[in-house]
C-alpha positions as CSV (number, residue, x, y, z in Angstrom):
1,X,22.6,13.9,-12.9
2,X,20.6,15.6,-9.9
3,X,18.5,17.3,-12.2
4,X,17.6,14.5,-14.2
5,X,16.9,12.5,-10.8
6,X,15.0,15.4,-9.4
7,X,12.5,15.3,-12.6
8,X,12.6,11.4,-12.8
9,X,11.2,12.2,-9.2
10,X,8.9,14.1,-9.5
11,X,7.3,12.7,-12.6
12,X,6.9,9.3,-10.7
13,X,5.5,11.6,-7.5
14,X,2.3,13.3,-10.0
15,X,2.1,10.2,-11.9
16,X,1.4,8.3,-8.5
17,X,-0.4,10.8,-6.8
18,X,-3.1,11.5,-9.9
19,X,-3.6,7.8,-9.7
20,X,-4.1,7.6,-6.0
21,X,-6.7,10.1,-5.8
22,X,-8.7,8.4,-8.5
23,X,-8.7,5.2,-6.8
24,X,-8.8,5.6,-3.3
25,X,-11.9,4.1,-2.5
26,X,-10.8,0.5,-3.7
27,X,-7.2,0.9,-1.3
28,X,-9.5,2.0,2.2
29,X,-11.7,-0.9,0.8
30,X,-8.8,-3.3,0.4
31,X,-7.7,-2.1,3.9
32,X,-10.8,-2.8,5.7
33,X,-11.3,-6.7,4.6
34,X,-7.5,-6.9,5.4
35,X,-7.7,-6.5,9.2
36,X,-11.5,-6.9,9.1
37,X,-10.3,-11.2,10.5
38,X,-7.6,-9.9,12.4
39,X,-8.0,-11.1,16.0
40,X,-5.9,-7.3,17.5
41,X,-8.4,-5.8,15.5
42,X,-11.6,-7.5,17.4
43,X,-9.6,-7.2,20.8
44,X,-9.1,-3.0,20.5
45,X,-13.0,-3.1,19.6
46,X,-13.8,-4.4,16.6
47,X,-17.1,-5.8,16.0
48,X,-18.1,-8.5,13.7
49,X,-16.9,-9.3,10.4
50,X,-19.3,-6.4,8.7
51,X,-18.1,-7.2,5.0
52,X,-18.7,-10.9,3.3
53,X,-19.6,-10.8,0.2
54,X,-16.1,-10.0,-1.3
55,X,-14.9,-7.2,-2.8
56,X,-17.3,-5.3,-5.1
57,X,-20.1,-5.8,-2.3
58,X,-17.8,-4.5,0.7
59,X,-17.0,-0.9,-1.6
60,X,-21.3,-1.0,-2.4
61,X,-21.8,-1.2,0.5
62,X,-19.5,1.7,2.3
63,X,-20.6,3.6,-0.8
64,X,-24.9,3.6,-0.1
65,X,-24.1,3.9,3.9
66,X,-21.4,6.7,4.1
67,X,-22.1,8.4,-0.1
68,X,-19.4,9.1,-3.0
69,X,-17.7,11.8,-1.2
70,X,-17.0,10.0,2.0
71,X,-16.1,6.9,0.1
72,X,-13.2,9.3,-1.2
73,X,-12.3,11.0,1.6
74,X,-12.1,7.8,4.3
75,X,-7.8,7.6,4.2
76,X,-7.6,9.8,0.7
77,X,-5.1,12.0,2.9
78,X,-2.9,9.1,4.1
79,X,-2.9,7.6,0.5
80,X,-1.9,10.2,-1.5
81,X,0.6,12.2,0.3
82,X,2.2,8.2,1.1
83,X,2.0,8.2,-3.1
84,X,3.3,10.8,-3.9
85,X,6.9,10.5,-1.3
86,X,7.0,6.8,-1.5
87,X,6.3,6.1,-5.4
88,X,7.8,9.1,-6.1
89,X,11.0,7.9,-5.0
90,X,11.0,4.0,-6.0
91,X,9.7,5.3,-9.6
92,X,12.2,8.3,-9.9
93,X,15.5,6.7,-8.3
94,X,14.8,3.5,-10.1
95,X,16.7,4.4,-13.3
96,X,19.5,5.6,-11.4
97,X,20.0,2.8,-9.1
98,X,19.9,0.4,-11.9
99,X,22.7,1.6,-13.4
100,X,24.7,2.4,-10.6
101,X,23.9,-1.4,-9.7
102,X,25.0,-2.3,-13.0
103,X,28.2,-0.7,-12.7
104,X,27.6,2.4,-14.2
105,X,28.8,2.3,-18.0
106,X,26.3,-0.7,-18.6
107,X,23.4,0.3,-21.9
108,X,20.2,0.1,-20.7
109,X,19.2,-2.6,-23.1
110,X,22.1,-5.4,-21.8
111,X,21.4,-4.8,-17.7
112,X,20.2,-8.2,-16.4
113,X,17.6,-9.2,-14.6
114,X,19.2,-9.5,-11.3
115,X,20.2,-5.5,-11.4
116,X,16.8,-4.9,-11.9
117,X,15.3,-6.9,-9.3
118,X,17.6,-5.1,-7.2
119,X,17.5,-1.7,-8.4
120,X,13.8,-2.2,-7.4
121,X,14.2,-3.4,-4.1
122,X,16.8,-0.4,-2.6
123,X,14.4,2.2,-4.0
124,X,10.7,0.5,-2.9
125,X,12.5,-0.1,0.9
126,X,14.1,3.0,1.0
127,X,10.8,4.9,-0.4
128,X,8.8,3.2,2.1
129,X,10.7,3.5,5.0
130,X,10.5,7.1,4.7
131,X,7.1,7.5,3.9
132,X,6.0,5.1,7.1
133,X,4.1,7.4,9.0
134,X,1.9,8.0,6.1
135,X,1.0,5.1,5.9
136,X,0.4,4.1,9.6
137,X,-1.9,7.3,8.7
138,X,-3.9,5.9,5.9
139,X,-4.0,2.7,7.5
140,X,-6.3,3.9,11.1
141,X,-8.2,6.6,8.9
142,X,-9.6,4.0,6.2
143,X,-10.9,1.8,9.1
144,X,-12.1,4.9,10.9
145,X,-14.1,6.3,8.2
146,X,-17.7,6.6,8.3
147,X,-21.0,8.6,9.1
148,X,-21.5,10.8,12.1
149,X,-24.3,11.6,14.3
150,X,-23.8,15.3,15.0
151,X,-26.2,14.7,18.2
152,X,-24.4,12.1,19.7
153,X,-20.5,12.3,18.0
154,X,-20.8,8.3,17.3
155,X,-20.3,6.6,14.0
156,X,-22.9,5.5,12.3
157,X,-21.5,3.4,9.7
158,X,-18.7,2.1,9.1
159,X,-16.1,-0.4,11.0
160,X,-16.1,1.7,14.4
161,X,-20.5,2.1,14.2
162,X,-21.2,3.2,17.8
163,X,-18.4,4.4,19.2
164,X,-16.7,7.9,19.1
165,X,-14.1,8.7,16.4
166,X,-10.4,8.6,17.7
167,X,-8.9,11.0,15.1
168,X,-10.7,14.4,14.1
169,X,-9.0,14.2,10.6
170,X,-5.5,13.0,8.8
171,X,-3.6,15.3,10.5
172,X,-4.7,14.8,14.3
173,X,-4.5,10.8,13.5
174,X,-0.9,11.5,12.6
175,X,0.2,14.1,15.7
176,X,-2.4,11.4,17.8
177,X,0.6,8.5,17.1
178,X,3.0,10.4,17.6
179,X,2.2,11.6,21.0
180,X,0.4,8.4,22.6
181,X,2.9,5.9,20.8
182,X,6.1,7.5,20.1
183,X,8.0,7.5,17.1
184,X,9.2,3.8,17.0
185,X,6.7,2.3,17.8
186,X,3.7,4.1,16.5
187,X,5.0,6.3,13.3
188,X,7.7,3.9,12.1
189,X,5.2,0.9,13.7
190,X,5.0,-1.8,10.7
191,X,8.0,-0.5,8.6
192,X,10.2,-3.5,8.3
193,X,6.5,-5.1,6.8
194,X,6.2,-2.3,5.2
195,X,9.7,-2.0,3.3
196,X,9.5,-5.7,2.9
197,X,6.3,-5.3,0.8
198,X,7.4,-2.1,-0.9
199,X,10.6,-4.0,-1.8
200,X,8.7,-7.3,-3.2
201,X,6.2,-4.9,-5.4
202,X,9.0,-2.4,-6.5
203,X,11.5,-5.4,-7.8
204,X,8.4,-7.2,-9.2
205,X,7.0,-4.0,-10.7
206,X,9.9,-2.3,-12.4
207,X,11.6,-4.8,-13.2
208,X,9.6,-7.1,-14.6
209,X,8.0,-4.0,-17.0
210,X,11.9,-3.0,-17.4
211,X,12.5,-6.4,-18.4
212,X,9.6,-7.8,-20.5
213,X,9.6,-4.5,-22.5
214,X,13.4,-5.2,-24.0
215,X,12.7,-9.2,-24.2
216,X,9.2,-8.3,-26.5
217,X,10.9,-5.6,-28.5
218,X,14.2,-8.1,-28.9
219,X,12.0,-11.0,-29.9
220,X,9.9,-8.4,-32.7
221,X,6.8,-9.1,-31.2
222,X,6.2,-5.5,-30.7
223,X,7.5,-2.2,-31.6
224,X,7.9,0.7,-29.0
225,X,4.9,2.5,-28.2
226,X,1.5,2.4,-26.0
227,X,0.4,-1.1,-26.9
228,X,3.8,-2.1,-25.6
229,X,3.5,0.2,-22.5
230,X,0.1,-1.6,-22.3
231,X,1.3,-4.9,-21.9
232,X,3.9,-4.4,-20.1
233,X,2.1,-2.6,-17.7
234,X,-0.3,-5.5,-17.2
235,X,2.4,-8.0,-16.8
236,X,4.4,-6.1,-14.0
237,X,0.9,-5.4,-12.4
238,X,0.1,-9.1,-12.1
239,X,3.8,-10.2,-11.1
240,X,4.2,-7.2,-8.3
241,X,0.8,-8.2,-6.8
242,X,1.1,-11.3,-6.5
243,X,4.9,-10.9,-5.0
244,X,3.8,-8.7,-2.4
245,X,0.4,-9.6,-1.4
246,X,1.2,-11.5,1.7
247,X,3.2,-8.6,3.5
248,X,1.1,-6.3,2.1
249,X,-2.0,-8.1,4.7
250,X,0.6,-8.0,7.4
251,X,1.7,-4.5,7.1
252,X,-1.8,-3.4,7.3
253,X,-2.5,-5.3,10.6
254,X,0.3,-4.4,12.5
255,X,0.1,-1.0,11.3
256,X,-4.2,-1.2,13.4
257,X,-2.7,-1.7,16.3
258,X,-2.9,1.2,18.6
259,X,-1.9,-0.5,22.1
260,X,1.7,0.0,22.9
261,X,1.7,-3.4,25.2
262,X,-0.4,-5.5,22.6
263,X,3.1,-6.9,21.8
264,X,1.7,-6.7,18.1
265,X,4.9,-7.4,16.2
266,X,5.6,-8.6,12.6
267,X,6.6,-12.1,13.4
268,X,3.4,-12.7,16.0
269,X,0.9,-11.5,13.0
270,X,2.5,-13.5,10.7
271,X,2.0,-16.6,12.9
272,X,-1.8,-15.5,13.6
273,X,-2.5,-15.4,10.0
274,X,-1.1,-18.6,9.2
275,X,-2.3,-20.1,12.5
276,X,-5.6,-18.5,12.7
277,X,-6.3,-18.7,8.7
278,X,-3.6,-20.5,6.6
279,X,-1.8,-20.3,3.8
280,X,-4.3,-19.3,1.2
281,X,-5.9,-16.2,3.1
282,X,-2.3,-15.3,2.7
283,X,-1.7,-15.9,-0.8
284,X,-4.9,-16.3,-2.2
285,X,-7.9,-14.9,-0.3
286,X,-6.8,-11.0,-0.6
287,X,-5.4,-11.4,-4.0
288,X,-8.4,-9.4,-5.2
289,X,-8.3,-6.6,-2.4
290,X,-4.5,-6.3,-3.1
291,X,-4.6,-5.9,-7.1
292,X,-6.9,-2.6,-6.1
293,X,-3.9,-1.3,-4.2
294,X,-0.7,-1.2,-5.9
């Protein structure tokens, strides 16, 4: 059983990974019109809403001012290594969590939903708890990102234009946390939003593919193989984003917030959102931005 969940584990991990290095320009681009409104964000120094034409103008846009390679590089670190522990682990223990869930002697084909749906929750929370820091990592270096002027060390371009960089690279960003803001509160800052959104995408993800893959091939509307995967695949994508959306805008707020006595918390950003901006900014207006970043 370990060896099998060890593999399971680290197919999900390269699977994830491959896929986060190929699109990690649309996740820092998703990331910066997600706190770009928020009103921590303008208070810690943030200027003017710099992107407003929606998504595809906001990622040609950082692409002509900072080029390809930085558009790669701004939170690529963050990202993937977050990938590859946190997908890694809600993708690899899935199968084994849904049938302990299931009690064990259950065939694949007659778990229920509800196993599923949990199944998919334990192992997104428990993945994303873990990985945390990475992602309070990829979080501050996608905003950070941009050009700079080797004469005067200030941005060029970018959300931070003017001022000096905080973080020298990934790794300083993540030793930077640590030391100013502690563990608590700066590496594990945002991770109930965060295990609330991984839990939300995981049991809508895996489960509903899980699912609508042995309700197709029951009904004979399909036949394993990759036009099934293919469907699947877009159904689970559509049901997971739209599931976690909403936590996944607050998890990337709180996670922005660098002052220890802000009082930034989960429940005050959730109230600014719907305060400041309503329901559909919530549920509607980053539905774009967070189909980019599953």
């Amino acid at each position: 059983m370990v060896p099998s969940l060890l593999r399971e584990i680290a197919a999900g991990s390269i699977a994830a990974g491959s896929t986060a290095a190929i699109f990690s320009p649309l996740e820092c681009v998703k990331t910066r019109l997600q706190v770009q409104d928020d009103p921590l964000w303008r208070r810690q120094g943030g200027g003017k809403r710099i992107y407003t034409g929606g998504f595809v103008a906001a990622i040609r846009k950082i692409a002509v001012e900072d080029g390809l390679f930085l558009l790669w590089r701004h939170g690529f670190a963050g990202f993937v290594s977050r990938d590859l522990l946190y997908s890694g682990i809600r993708m690899g223990c899935y199968p084994t969590v849904r049938g302990l869930v299931a009690g064990g002697n259950s065939a694949k084909e007659d778990i229920g939903l509800g196993a599923k749906i949990l199944a998919g929750i334990i192992t997104g929370a428990f993945g994303a708890g873990l990985a945390n820091p990475l992602d309070v990592m990829r979080v501050r270096m996608s905003v950070e990102g941009g050009r700079v002027d080797i004469a005067t060390g200030r941005l060029l371009t970018g959300m931070r234009a003017n001022e000096v960089p905080l973080y020298r690279n990934s790794l300083h960003c993540l030793f930077d946390v640590w030391r100013k803001e502690g563990i608590a509160r700066g590496l594990w800052k945002g991770s109930s939003a965060t295990m609330a959104r991984a839990a939300l995408l995981s049991a809508g993800n895996l489960a509903s593919y899980d699912h609508s893959k042995v309700l197709i091939v029951k009904q004979g509307w399909m036949e394993e193989g990759a036009n099934l995967h293919m469907v699947c695949a877009v159904i689970s994508g559509l049901v997971a984003t739209s599931t976690c959306n909403p936590a996944d805008v607050v998890k990337s707020r709180v996670m922005l917030a660098r002052d220890q006595q802000s009082g930034v918390s989960v429940a005050r950003v959730i109230w600014q959102v719907f305060a400041a901006e309503g329901t559909l900014t919530v549920k509607a207006k980053k539905y774009q931005e967070s189909m980019m970043g599953i």
